[in-house]
Every structure is written in C-alpha cells, then in structure tokens.
C-alpha positions in Angstrom: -8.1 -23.7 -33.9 -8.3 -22.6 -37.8 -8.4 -19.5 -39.6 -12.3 -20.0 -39.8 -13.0 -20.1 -36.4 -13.4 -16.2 -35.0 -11.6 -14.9 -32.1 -12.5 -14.7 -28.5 -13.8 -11.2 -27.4 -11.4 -9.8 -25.1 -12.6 -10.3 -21.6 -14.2 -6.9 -20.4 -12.2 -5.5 -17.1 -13.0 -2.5 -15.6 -11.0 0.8 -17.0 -8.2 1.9 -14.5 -7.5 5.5 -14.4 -3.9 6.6 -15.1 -2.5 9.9 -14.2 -0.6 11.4 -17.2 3.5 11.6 -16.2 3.0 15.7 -17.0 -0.4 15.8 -14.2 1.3 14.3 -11.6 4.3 16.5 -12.1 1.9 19.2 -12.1 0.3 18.3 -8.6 3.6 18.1 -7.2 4.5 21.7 -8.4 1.7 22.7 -7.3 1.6 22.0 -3.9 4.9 23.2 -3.8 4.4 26.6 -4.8 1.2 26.6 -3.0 2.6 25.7 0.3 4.8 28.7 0.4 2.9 31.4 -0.7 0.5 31.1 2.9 4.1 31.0 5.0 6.3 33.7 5.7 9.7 33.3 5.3 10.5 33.2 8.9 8.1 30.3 9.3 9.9 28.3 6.8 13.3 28.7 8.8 11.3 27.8 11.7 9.7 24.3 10.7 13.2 23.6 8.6 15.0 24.0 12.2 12.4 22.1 13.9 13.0 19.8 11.4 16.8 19.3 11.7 16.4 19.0 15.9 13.9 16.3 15.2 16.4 14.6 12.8 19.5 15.1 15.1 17.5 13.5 17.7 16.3 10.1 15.9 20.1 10.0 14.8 21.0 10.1 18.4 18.4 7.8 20.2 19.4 5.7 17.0 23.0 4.9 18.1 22.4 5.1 21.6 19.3 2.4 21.1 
C-alpha cells in the first residue's frame, strides 16, 4: 500500500451500550436504600436470621455429604 492509496472505512458494527461506572453504582444504591425503606426493622432481623439457618444448614449437609 502507498501514501496515495486512501484508507479502508472502518467496518460499521452495531453501537453497544455501556453503563457509566457512576450509573451502575447508582442502581446499586439505589436498590439498596429502596429495599429498606418498604421493611420494618423487625423484618430485616427476620430474613437476616432466616438467612443464617439456611447458611448453617448448607454448611452442615456440606460436610456430612
């Protein structure tokens, strides 16, 4: 190729869509503070419990398995 020949379009590819770094963190803070406003505070204890059984559980059935 020489300096006289021109250059080759780019090939044309559909545009992806990015997220910004500061929207995604936004969503994320969002739901967050979202969530807990419709919960009460004794319903957070309760699914963080539930939570901790269901852990303890898979831990046990885990070793035992």
């Amino acid at each position: 190729m020489t300096s006289a020949e021109p250059v080759p379009p780019p090939v044309l590819r559909p545009r992806e869509v990015k997220a910004s770094v500061l929207a995604a963190f936004q969503l994320v803070e969002d739901a967050r503070y979202l969530g807990t406003e419709r919960r009460s505070r004794r319903d957070r204890n309760r699914v963080s419990a539930e939570r901790a059984v269901a852990s303890r559980r898979l831990a046990r059935d885990l070793r035992t398995g």
